[in-house]
N, C-alpha and C positions, 0 to 999 in steps of 0.2 A: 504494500500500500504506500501512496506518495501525496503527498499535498501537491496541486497544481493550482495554475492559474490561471486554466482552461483553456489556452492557446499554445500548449506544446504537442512535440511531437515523445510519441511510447513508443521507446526500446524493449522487445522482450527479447530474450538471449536464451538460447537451450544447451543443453549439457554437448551435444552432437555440434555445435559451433555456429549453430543458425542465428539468424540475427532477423527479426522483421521490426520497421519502424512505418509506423500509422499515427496520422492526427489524430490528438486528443479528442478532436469534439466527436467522433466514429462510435464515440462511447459514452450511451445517453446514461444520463442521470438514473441510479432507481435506488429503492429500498432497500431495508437491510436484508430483507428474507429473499430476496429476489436471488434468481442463480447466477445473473451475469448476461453477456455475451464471450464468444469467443474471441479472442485476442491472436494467437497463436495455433495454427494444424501442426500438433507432431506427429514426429514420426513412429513407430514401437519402440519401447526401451529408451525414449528418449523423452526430457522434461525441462521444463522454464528452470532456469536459476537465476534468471535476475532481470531484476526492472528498473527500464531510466529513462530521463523525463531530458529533453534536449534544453533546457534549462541548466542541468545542471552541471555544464563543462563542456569542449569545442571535441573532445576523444573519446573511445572507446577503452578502454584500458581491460586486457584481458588477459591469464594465465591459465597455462594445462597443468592438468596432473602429475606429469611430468616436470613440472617446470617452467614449460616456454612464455613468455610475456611479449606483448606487444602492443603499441597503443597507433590506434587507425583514426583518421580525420572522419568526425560525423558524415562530414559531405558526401564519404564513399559510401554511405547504405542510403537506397532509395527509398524514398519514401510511396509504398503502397497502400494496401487497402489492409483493413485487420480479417482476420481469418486464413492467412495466405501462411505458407510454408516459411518464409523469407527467403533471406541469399546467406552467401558462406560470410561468414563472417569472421573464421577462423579457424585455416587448414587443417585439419587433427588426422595425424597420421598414430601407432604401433607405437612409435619415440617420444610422440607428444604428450599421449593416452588422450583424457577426455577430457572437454574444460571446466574447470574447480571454480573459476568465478569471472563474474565481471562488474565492473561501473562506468557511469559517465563521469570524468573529469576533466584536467588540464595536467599538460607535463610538472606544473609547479607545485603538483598536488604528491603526500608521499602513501606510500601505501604498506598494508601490512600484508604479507603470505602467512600462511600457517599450515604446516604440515603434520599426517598422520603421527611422527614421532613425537611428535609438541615442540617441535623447532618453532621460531617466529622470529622472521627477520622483517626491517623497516627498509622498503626500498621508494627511492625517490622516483615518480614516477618520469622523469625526465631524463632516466636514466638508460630507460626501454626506450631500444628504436622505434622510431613512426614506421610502419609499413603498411601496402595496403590489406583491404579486408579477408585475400585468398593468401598468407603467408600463413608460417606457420611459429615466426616469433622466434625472439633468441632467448637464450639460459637467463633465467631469471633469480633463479633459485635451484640447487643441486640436493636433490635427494636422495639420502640411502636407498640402498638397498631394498626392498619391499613396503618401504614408506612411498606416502605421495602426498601432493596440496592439497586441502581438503578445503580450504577460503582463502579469500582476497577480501581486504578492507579499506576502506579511503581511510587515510588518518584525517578527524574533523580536528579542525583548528577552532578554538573559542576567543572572541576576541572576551577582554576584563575592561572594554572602556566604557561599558555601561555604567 
């Protein structure tokens, strides 16, 4: 769930590297008991892991299982209809595995990994190459042995000048 302002564009991201982006307004207004609309057609075995609002950052900032990270300019995913499959969004090969997370920000933004062993490193996102949305990202993070990335997190900054 995201607070909007009713004029963005929805990121939904699946585990399989898909990425579909639709206008906000595709998605009327309803109750709480209501079951929704569809956002996203997955595939089998495949599911949403995350949601972003074209507000909140100019990148895609994404990492595999494996490892690999890479942050892709919004401008490369088109903007379609919701209910649609989307486009790749992020190459996933055997080396990569599957991807553990994503958000929208900016390179100035740093972000946290966290792996199955309880590693947890702060990497800046300005660190990861821009590439675009069919790569498959560079080493981001090295994990053991039968470990893998299990999340990605924006680190939020709080300003105190309130």
């Amino acid at each position: 769930m995201k607070l909007t302002n009713g004029k963005a564009d929805v990121f939904l991201v699946s585990e399989r590297g898909q990425v579909i982006r639709f206008k906000e307004s595709l998605v009327r207004p309803m109750g709480r008991a209501a079951a929704g609309v569809i956002g996203m057609r997955l595939a089998p075995e495949d599911r949403v892991i995350s949601l972003g609002l074209s507000t909140d950052g100019e990148e895609m900032i994404s990492v595999s299982q494996q490892g690999y990270g890479k942050r892709t300019p919004l401008r490369d995913y088109p903007v379609k209809g919701r209910g649609g499959k989307g486009v790749i969004g992020h190459q996933l090969t055997s080396k990569t595995g599957a991807l553990a997370g994503a958000f929208i920000g900016s390179k100035d933004q740093d972000m946290f990994v966290i792996s199955s062993s309880g590693i947890v490193i702060r990497v800046p996102a300005g660190e990861i190459r821009r590439v675009g949305r069919a790569s498959q990202g560079v080493r981001t993070m090295r994990v053991e042995d039968g470990a893998h990335v299990v999340a990605l997190a924006p680190v939020i900054v709080q300003n105190d000048d309130a």
